[in-house]
C-alpha positions as CSV (number, residue, x, y, z in Angstrom):
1,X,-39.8,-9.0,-28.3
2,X,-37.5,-11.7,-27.1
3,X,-34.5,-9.7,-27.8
4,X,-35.5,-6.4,-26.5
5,X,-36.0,-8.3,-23.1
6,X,-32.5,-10.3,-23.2
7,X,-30.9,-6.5,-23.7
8,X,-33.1,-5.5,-20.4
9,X,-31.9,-8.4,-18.2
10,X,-28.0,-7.7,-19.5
11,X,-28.9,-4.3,-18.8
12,X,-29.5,-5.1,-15.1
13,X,-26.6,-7.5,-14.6
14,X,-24.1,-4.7,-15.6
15,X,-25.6,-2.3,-13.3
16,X,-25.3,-4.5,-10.8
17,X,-22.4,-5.6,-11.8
18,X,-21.1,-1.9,-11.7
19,X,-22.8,-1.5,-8.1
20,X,-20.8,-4.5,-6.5
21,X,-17.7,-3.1,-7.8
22,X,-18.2,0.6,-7.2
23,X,-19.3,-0.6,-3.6
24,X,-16.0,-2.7,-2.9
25,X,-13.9,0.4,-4.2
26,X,-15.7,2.2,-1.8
27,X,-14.8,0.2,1.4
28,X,-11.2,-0.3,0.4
29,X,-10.6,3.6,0.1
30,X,-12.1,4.1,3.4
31,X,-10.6,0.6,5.4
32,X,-7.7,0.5,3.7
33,X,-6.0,3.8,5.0
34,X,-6.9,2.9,8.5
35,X,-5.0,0.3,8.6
36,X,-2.0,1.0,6.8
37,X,-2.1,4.0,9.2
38,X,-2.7,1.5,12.4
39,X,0.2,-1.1,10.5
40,X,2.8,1.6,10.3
41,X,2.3,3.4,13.8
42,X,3.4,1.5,16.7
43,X,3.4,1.7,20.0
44,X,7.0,0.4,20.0
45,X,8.6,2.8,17.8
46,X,11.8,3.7,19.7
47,X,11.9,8.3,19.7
48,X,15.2,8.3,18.3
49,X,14.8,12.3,18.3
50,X,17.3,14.1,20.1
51,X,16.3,17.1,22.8
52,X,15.3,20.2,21.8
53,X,17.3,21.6,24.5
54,X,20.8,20.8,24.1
55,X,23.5,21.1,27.0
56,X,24.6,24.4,26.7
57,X,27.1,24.4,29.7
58,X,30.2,23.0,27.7
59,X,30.5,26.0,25.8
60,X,30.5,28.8,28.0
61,X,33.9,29.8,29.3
């Protein structure tokens, strides 16, 4: 009977094991694209896009 109970108790430290782990997977996919997404977008970023509307005027003759 001793044995059956020492497979029960590793029984329980896997699954709890398994539910730490799952859990920390779980915060790092949902944290850890915030804030690469917050790292990479600056309010600083120089707009180094040029007009949409480009000056015309030299052309026509």
């Amino acid at each position: 009977m001793n044995s059956n109970s020492q497979s029960a108790n590793a029984d329980t430290y896997s699954q709890r094991l398994a539910d730490i782990v799952g859990t920390a997977i779980a915060l790092l996919t949902l944290t850890l694209p915030v804030f690469v997404i917050a790292h990479y977008s600056s309010t600083n970023v120089n707009n180094n896009q040029q007009p949409l509307i480009q000056n015309l005027q030299g052309s026509k003759d």
